[in-house]
C-alpha positions, 0 to 999 in steps of 0.5 A: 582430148584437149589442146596443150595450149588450154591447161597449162602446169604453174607454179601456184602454191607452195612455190620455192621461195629461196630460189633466188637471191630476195631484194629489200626495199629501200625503207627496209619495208617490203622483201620481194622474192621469186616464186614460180611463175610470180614475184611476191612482195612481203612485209618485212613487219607483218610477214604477210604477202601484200602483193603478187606480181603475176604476168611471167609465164614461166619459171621467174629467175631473178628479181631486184630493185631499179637502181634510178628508182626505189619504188620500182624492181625488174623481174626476170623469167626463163619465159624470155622476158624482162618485167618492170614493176611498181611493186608498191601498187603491183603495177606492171609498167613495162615488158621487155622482150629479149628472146631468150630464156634468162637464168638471172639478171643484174644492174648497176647504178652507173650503167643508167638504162642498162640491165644485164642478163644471164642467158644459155651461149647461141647455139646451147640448150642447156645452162652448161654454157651461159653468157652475161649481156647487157641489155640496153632498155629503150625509152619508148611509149607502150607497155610490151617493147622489143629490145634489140640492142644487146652486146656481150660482156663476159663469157663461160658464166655459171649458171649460179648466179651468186658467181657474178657481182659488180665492183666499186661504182660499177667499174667492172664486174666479176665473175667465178666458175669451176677454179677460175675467177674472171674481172671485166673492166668497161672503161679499159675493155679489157678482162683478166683471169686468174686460177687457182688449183683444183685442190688444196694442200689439204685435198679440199677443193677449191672451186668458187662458189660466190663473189661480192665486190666491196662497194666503196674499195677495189676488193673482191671476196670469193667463197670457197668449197673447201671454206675458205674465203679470199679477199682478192686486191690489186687484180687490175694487174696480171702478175702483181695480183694477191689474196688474204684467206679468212677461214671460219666455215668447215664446209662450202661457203654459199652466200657472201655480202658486203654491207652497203658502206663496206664495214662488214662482210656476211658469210653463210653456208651449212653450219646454219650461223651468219658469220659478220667479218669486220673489214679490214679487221677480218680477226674480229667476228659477229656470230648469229648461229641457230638459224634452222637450216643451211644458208643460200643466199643473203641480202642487205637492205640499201640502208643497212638496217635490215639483213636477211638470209635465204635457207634451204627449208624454204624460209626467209629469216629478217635480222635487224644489223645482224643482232636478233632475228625480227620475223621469219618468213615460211614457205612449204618446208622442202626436205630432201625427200618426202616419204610420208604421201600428199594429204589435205586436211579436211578441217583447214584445207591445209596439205599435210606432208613432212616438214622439219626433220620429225614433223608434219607441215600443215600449209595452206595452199589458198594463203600460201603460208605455213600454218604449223608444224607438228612435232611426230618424233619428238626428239632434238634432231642432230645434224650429223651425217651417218647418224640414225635417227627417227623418221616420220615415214608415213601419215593419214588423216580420217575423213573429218579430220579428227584423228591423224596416225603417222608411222615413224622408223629409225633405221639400223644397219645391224638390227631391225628398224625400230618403229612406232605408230602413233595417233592424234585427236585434234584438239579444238582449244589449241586447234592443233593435234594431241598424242592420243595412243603410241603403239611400240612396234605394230608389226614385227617388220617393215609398215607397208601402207595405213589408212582410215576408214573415211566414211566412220567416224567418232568411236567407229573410227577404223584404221588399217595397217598392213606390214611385211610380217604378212599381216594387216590389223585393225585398229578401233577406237576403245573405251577406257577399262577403268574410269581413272585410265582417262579418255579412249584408246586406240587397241587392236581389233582384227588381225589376217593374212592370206597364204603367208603373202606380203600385203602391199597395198589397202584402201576403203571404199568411199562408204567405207563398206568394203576393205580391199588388201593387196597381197602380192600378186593377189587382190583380196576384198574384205568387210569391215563390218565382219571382217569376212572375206568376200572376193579375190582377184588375181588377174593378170599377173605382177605385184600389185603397186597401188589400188584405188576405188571408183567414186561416186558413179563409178563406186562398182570398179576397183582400180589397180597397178602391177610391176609388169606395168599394167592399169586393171579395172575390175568390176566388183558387180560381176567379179571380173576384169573389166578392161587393162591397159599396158602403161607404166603408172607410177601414181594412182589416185581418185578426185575424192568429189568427183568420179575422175582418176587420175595416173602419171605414167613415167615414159622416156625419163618424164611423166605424162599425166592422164586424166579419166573415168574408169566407165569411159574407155578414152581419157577426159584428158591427156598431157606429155611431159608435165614434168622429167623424172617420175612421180610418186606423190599427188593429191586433189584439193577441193577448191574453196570456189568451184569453177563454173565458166570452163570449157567442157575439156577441162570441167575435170577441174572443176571442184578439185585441183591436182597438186604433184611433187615433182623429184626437184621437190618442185610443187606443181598444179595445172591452170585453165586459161580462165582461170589465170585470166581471172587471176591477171585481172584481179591483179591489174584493178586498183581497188578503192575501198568505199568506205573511206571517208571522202578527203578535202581533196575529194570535195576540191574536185567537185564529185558531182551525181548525175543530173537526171538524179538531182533532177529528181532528188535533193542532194539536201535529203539524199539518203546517207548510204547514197554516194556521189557518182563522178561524172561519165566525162571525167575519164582523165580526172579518174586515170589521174587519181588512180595512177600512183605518182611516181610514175606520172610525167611532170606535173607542169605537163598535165596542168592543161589536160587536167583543167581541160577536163574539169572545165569539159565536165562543168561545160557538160553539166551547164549544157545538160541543165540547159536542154533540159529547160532549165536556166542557166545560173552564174558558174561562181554561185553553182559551184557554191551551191553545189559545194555547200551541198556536198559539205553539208551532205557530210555534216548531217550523215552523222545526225541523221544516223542517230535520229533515225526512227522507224517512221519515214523522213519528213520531205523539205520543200525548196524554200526549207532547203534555201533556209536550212542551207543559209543557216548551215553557212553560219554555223560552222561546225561542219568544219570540224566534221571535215576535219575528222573525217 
């Protein structure tokens, strides 16, 4: 058993990236967003993730840039704590400790050195009762600073953070919950509330939804349910207060944003459009429709030029002035459900689960980005509730990843469910799958369960499914009949049942030489080879949920779970119940590289996780609560590097990572402490790539090798892929250079340190070649020399690399190399070189 503490349950890949409302730049090049436990930085050109900002140990909630500096951004966390960082770097400069868990943050250029943060009412657990602080950021040396000064603004705050915005100049903020809307003015102290009715004449209702305040004018907009939108003006007076109401959106408006000069107000909601309202001229209107999915949030760049909405499939769509949609960034595609189960492609590595309404996702959990979507149903979708269409409700993928079978169901209340397996071969030229054999109803009802046999492969490949009419077929890959009929199909090759039961659950052995089929209460086992039936097992009694094989030394035992919540492990050697456990397991699943298992038991409304070999009677480890509700989906995913420095209580994840959905559609795994200590160093080094030519402002600081190397070797006929080494003393000179500017004090204040440590560093050297018995030369002629040596290292390196040969270089005796420099200090054409370099 290991402690809490060791393993812990991340966020890692496939994290919400629309969680919270996304910031752009400055220059409109970067779009930092939330995902999980870090903030990613995107580029709004390449669409490629080019830093990740790792340091929070929770739940990220917020994200936006320092008004006073454009380069900088803070982060917030439920982990209680406030992150300031150099995004451009993925520097972290400063952490502020408040205490409390942060549900979102927010910051005004007029309120310099303050942030103000969302946080649960003292006393409350929950996000029922939030209130707004501002936090008062202290100036102090040190990275990690506790921050006391805190006073509340406003009260009875929801926890949507979309219901909070600060007004012209930051004269006050304003704030919307239920049917109340609420203004803070901080120069007067003073706050006013006004309400609206729960429901319209319509019997729509009228709950807020989000706010925006005009950035130059006293004007407040507000979303609606019922959607409509309200421009609220004179509400610095209780009862001279008044509204003008703009109405476009047939469902709740979700998103609302003033531009930064005022001229426009973006709106956004269900209909999956970007309405652009013209200010002061509200009748005139900008449509951007077909956007793929509802929208949740909406940002601006500070410059105006680059919009960008949030949707709920997990995507970022990057519109230039509301014109034309510039790049589209795709997290893991989120739906409302997943029906199909959690898979990895054994080609791409990539998970495969349902994406877009009838498609498949392939997502790479390494680079964690969408690779592609397959379209299963190929049909237009209609967004239109109460409308049947077809759904892809289950997939596999064979062992090597060459053929995929996904069953897709449309169901009618009046008639039976239409259903369609069909198969796919990868296509090596489009690297993609191509419909190969579409079966109309494959089985009179309901498909309860379809796998491959993993262990076949090419036109040995099996596939089996099993269906409420009572019966499982098998599916083999057939030659054409006729040699016109194109390429092979798939047909049906084998057909059973077991005493008019239902079969609920299949699965292959790891070597594909055994079928086990669970009908009902009863496990059969079957061979493939010739479909005969071997064995069955009936004991103890309950319908059986899942079943699974023993892998690799435990490849004897056959593992199952019954609705009377019992775990059973049969031997198949002797045919006989080896052990059961009473827990209620609603996930079952084997690390297909090792000969772990895995069960997530559902207890007092959470999922406790247990990890363990069917061998051993005690687990190799065990968690309480990974996550509240129950879980249906999981998968391991080999890793492209195994781990090599865990400690012996969670070498289980060694080779494979465990991934599970939670029912928030949140996709989790679980981290070792080495491992994120890894990640977090990686993240801290600045990386200077070597193969970078050496710039003038290089050979300006001198870069000097050791002394004890140039007493041995000429720097003359130094071999080309030698570099120089800087000096050991020159620890200043090195944190100068790499620290980014921006965030180094004046330059007058480092002039000191800094030619302190150059003339340290050339002190150094004289003292070395002097105990060293050498006699000390005038300092104006050594830095000469030791100049013209470095330049003219670069100029030869290109000759020499093109007059090299097989033979060995000749050796320069000292007056060669006198020469040899004084005809290089006539010759000019180094310059040139240093130029291009």
């Amino acid at each position: 058993m290991v402690e809490q503490a060791e393993i812990r349950v991340v966020h890692q890949g496939g994290s919400n990236i629309t969680f919270r409302e996304p910031a752009i730049s400055s220059d409109s090049r970067f779009l930092l967003c939330a995902s999980g436990h870090n903030v990613k930085v995107f580029s709004t050109v390449t669409e490629e993730c080019v830093q990740e900002l790792r340091g929070h140990t929770d739940l990220v909630t917020g994200v936006l840039l320092r008004p006073s500096n454009h380069l900088q951004a803070y982060s917030c966390s439920a982990d209680g704590t406030v992150r300031l960082w150099d995004f451009t770097d993925g520097i972290l400069i400063k952490t502020y400790v408040i205490g409390y868990p942060i549900c979102s943050i927010y910051a005004s250029a007029s309120h310099d050195g303050v942030i103000f943060i969302a946080t649960p009412t003292k006393g409350y657990k929950t996000l029922d009762s939030l209130q707004l602080l501002a936090v008062h950021l202290p100036q102090t040396a040190g990275q990690l600073v506790e921050t006391s000064d805190l006073s509340a603004v406003l009260s009875d705050v929801s926890a949507n953070p979309a219901t909070v915005a600060f007004g012209r100049a930051g004269e006050y903020v304003a704030s919307t919950n239920g049917v109340q809307l609420q203004i803070f003015f901080f120069k007067k102290q003073k706050s006013f509330r006004f309400s609206l009715k729960e429901n319209s004449c319509s019997g729509r209702r009228n709950t807020f939804t989000c706010v925006a305040c005009h950035p130059t004018d006293d004007c407040i907009a507000t979303g609606h349910e019922d959607g409509k939108i309200r421009l609220w003006r004179n509400f610095d007076q209780k009862r001279e207060y008044t509204y003008r109401t703009l109405h476009w959106h047939h469902s709740t408006v979700r998103a609302l944003c003033f531009t930064p000069e005022g001229s426009n107000l973006l709106s956004g909601g269900v209909e999956s459009v970007l309405v652009q309202w013209r200010y002061q001229q509200e009748s005139q209107q900008d449509f951007l429709p077909r956007l793929g999915a509802a929208i949740t949030h909406i940002a601006v760049s500070p410059d105006g030029a680059l919009f960008c909405t949030s949707h709920s499939d997990n995507k970022i769509v990057l519109i230039q002035s509301c014109v034309k949609v510039s790049s589209i960034i795709q997290g893991l595609v989120k739906g409302e459900a997943v029906q199909t189960d959690l898979m990895v492609d054994p080609r791409s590595k990539a998970l495969v689960l349902n994406g877009k309404p009838g498609h498949l996702q392939f997502y790479s959990l390494q680079r964690d980005r969408l690779l592609f979507n397959l379209d299963v149903v190929q049909q237009e979708f209609i967004h239109q509730e109460g409308l049947d269409q077809f759904q892809v409700v289950m997939a596999t993928l064979d062992g090597a990843g060459a053929w995929l079978a996904t069953v897709e169901e449309r169901k009618q209340e009046t008639v039976e469910a239409e259903l369609n397996l069909k198969l796919w071969a990868f296509d090596e030229p489009s690297q993609s799958f191509v419909l190969n054999t579409t079966v109309s109803t494959p089985h009179e009802v309901r498909i309860t369960a379809v796998t491959f046999d993993p262990a076949a492969r090419g036109q040995t490949s099996l596939l089996v499914s099993c269906g409420r009419d009572g019966l499982f077929k098998a599916w083999r890959l057939a030659p054409p009949a006729h040699p016109d009929d194109g390429g092979p199909s798939w047909t049906c090759d084998f057909v059973s049942g077991y005493h008019g039961l239902t079969p609920q659950r299949c699965c292959f052995s790891a070597d594909g030489s055994l079928l086990a089929v669970g009908f009902q209460e009863v496990v059969t086992v079957w061979s493939p080879a010739s479909w005969e039936l071997l064995l069955t097992l009936s004991q103890p009694p309950g319908i059986i949920r899942d079943l699974c094989f023993g892998r690799l030394s435990c490849s004897k035992f056959l593992l199952g779970t019954t609705s009377s919540d019992q775990l059973c492990c049969w031997n198949l050697l002797t045919c006989s119940l080896e052990w059961s456990t009473s827990m209620e397991v609603s996930l079952l699943l084997a690390d297909p590289l090792s000969d772990n298992m895995a069960a997530f038991c559902h207890q007092d409304g959470n999922t406790d996780l247990f990890v363990f070999k069917p061998s051993e009677p005690r687990p190799l480890f065990s968690q309480k609560a990974v996550c509240s509700g129950r879980v249906s989906r999981a998968v391991f995913a080999p890793r492209e590097v195994a781990l090599e420095s865990c400690e012996e209580s969670s070498q289980w994840l060694n080779r494979s990572q465990l991934y599970f959905l939670t029912p928030l559609m949140d996709l989790l795994t679980f981290s070792t402490r080495a491992e994120e200590e890894r990640l977090m160093t990686a993240s801290k080094q600045l990386v200077v790539d070597d193969s970078v030519a050496m710039t003038p402002f290089q050979l300006l600081l001198g870069k000097r090798r050791p002394h004890h190397q140039a007493a041995v070797e000429d720097p003359a006929v130094r071999p080309p892929a030698e570099r120089p080494v800087p000096p050991g003393g020159s620890a200043a000179v090195r944190e100068l250079l790499q620290s980014p500017a921006h965030v180094l004090p004046a330059a007058a204040a480092l002039c000191s340190v800094f030619m302190e440590a150059l003339l340290g560093v050339a002190t150094e050297t004289r003292e070395n070649e002097t105990s060293a018995g050498e006699t000390p030369s005038d300092p104006e002629e050594e830095e000469e020399e030791d100049s013209d040596q470095e330049m003219e290292t670069r100029a030869t390196r290109p000759e020499r690399g093109l007059l090299e040969t097989d033979s060995a270089d000749p050796v320069l005796s000292r007056a060669q190399v006198r020469e040899l420099r004084r005809v290089r200090k006539l010759d000019h054409s180094w310059f040139s070189s240093l130029l291009d370099s």
